[in-house]
Structure formats: structure tokens, C-alpha cells
Residue frames as a rotation matrix with the C-alpha (Angstrom) as fourth column:
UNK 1
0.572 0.820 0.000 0.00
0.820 -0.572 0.000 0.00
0.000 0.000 -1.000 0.00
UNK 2
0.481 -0.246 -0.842 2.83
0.252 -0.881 0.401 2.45
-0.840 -0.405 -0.362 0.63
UNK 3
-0.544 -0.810 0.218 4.08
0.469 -0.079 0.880 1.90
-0.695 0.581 0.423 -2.55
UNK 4
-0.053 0.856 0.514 0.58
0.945 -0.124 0.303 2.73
0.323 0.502 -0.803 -4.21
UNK 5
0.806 0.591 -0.023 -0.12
0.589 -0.798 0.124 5.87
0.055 -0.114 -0.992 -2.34
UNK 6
0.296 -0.779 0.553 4.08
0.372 -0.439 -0.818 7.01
0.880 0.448 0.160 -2.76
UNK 7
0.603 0.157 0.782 4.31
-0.653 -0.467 0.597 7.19
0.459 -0.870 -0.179 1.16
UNK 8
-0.504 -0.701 -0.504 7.19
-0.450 0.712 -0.540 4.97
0.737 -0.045 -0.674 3.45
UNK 9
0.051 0.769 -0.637 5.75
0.236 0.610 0.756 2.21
0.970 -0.189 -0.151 5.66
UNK 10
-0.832 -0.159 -0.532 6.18
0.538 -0.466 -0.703 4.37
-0.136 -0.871 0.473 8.61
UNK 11
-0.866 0.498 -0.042 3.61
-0.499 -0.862 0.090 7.05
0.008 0.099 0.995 7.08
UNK 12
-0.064 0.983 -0.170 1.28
-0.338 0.138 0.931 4.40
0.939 0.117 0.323 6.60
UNK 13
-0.144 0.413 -0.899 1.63
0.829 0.547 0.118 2.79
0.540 -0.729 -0.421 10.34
UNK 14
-0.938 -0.201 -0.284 1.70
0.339 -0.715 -0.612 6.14
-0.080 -0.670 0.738 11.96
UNK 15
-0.623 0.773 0.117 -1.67
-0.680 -0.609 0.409 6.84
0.387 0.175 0.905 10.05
UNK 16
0.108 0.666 -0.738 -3.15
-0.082 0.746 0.661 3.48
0.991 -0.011 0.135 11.05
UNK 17
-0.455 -0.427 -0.781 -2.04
0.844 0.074 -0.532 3.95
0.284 -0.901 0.326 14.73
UNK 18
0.829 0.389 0.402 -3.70
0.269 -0.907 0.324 8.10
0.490 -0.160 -0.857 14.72
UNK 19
0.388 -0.710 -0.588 -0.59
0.563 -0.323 0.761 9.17
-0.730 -0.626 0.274 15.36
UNK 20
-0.834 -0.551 -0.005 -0.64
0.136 -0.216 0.967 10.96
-0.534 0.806 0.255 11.77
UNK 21
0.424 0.904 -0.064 -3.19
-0.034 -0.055 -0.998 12.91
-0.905 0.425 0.008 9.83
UNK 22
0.303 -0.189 0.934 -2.78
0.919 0.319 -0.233 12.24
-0.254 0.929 0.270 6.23
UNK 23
-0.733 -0.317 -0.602 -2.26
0.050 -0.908 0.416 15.52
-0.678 0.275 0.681 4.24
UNK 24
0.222 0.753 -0.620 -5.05
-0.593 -0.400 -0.699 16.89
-0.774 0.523 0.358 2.17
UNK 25
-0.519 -0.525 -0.674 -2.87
-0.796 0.584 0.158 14.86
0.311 0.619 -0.722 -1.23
UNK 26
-0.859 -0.415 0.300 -2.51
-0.508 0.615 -0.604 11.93
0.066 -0.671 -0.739 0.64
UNK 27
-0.422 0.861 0.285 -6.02
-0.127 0.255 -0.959 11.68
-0.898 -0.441 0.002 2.29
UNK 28
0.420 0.870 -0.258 -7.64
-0.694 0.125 -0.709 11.70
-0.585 0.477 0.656 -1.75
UNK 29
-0.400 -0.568 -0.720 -5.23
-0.848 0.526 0.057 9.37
0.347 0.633 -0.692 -2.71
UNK 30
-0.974 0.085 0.208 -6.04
-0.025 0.879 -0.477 6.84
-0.223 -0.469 -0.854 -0.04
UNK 31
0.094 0.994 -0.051 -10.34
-0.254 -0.026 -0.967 7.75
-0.962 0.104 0.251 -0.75
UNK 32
0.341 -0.135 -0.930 -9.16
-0.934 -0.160 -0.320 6.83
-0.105 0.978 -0.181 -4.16
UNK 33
-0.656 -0.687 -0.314 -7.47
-0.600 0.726 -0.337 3.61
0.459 -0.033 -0.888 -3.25
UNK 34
-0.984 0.174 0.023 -10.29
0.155 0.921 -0.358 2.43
-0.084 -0.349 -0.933 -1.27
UNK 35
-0.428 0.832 0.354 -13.22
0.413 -0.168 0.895 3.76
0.804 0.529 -0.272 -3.20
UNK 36
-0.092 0.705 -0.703 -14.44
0.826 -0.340 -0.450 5.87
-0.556 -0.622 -0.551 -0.01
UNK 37
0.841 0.505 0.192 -15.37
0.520 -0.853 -0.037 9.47
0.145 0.131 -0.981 0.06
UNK 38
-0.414 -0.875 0.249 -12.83
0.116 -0.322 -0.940 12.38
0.903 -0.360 0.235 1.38
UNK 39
0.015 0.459 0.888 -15.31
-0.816 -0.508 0.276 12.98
0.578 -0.729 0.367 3.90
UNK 40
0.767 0.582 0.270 -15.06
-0.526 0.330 0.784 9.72
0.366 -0.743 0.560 5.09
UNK 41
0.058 -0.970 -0.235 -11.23
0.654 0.214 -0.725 9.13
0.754 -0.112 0.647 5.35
UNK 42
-0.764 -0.585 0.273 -12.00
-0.003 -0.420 -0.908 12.10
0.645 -0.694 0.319 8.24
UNK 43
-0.043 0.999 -0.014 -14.96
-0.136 0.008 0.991 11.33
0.990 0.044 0.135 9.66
UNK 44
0.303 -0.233 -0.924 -13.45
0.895 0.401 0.193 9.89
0.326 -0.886 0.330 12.94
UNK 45
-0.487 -0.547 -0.681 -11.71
0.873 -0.280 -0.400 12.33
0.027 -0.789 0.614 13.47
UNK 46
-0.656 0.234 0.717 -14.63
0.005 -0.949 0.315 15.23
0.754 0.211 0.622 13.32
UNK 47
0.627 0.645 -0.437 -16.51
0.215 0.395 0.893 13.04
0.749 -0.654 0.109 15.61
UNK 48
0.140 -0.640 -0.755 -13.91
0.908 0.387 -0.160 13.10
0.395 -0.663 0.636 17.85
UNK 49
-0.795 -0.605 0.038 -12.89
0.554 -0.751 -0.359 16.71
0.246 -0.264 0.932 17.97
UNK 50
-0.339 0.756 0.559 -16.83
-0.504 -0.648 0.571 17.55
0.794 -0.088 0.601 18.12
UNK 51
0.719 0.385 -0.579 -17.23
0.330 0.543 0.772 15.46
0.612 -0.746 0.263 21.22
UNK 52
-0.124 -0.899 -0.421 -13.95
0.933 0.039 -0.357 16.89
0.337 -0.437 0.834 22.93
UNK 53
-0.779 -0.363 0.511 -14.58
0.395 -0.917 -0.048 20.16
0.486 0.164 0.858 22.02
């Protein structure tokens, strides 16, 4: 997968861990790779920050 989205397998475990937001790039590459939305490659984490906040 890290070779697909041009990223080193650090960038992807750091993102799979939430220790790493994606970059704007990044994030429509991966919504592109796994047929989602962009909206839903952040979705967690709006839930989150509107429940914190």
C-alpha cells in the first residue's frame, strides 16, 4: 500500500495507529485507493474533535 499511495511504511503505520493525519494529497489518494469518500477518510476524526470540544 505504501508503494501505491508514494508514502514509506512508517507514514502508513503512523496513520493506522492516529498518530498521523494524512495531508489533504494523501487523504484523496487513499479515498481513491479504497473507493471511499474524502469525507469519510475524516470522519473519525470530526466526531472526535466535536465530542472533545
Amino acid at each position: 500500500m505504501a508503494d501505491k499511495l508514494e508514502v514509506s511504511q512508517q507514514t502508513i503505520n503512523a496513520i493506522e495507529k492516529g498518530k498521523f493525519d494524512p495531508s489533504l494529497p494523501l487523504a484523496f489518494k487513499l479515498a481513491r485507493l479504497f473507493s471511499m469518500s474524502i469525507e469519510s477518510i475524516f470522519d473519525d476524526e470530526v466526531r472526535v474533535d466535536a465530542e472533545s470540544g
